[in-house]
C-alpha positions in Angstrom: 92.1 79.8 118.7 93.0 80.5 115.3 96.5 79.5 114.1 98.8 80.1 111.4 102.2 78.6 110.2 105.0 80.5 109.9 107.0 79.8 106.4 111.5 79.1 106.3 110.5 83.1 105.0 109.4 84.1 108.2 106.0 84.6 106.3 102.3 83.1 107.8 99.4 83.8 106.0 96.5 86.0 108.2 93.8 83.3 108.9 90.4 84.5 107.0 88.6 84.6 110.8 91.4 87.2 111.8 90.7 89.5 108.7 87.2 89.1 108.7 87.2 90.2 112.5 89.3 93.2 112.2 88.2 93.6 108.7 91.6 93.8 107.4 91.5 93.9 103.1 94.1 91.8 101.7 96.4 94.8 99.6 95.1 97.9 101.2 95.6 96.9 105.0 98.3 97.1 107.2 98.8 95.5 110.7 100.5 97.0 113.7 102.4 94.5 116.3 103.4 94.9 119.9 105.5 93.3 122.1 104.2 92.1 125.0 106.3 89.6 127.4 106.6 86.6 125.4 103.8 87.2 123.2 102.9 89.5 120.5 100.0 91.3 119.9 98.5 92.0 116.1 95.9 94.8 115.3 94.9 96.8 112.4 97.2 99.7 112.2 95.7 103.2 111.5 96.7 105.3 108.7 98.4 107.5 111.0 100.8 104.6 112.0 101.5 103.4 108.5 103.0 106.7 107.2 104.5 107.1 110.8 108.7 108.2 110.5 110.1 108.9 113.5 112.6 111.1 112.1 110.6 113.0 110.0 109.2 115.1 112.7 112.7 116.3 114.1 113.8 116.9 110.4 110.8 119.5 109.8 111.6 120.8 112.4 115.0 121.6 111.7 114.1 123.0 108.3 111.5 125.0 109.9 114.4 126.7 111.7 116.5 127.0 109.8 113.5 128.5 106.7 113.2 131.2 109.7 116.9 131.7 110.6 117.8 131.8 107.1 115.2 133.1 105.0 118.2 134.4 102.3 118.9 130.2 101.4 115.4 130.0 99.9 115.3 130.3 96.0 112.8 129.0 93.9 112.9 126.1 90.9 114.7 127.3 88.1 112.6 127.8 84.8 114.6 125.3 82.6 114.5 122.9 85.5 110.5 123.5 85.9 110.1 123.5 81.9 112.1 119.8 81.8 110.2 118.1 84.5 107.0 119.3 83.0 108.2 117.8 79.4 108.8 114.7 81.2 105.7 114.1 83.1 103.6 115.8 80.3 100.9 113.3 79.7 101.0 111.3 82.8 98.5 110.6 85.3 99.1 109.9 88.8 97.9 110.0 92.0 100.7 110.8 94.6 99.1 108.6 97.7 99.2 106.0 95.4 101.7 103.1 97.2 105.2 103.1 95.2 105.4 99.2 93.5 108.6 97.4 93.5 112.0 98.1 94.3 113.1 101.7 95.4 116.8 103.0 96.0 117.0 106.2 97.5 
């Protein structure tokens, strides 16, 4: 049995056995966890679970509706918006799957 201590965090460190077996790569893996009893049980998540939002379904949803309901709301970018955001990102490279580093405030 491999073992792992948990820091005054709540942090433990993923024994190397454990990420060789499920071939978990430190940085680009995530795991999954499920409750079972009084235990819990750890596996490699799938990259359908780690972009996963249970509220993101319901939301399309309801802007699907209301796109068909409503057609009239739609209106497109306006130019002088369009022509700033372009002047701001002109000369940048990025890669939008890319995973967002440090802090975000929404």
């Amino acid at each position: 049995m491999l073992v792992s201590k948990v820091t005054s965090r709540s942090q433990t460190t993923l024994p190397n056995g454990v990420r060789k077996a499920l071939g978990i790569k430190p940085g680009e893996d995530a795991l999954e966890w499920e409750i079972r009893g009084d235990a819990a049980v750890a596996r490699r998540a799938s990259v359908e679970h780690e972009e996963e939002d249970p509220a993101l379904a319901p939301f399309l949803q309801l802007l699907e509706r209301d796109i068909i309901e409503h057609p009239e709301r739609l209106s497109g970018l306006p130019e002088n918006l369009y022509r700033r955001w372009m002047a701001l990102t002109d000369g940048m490279e990025g890669d939008p799957d890319d995973p967002i580093e440090g802090p975000v405030a929404l």
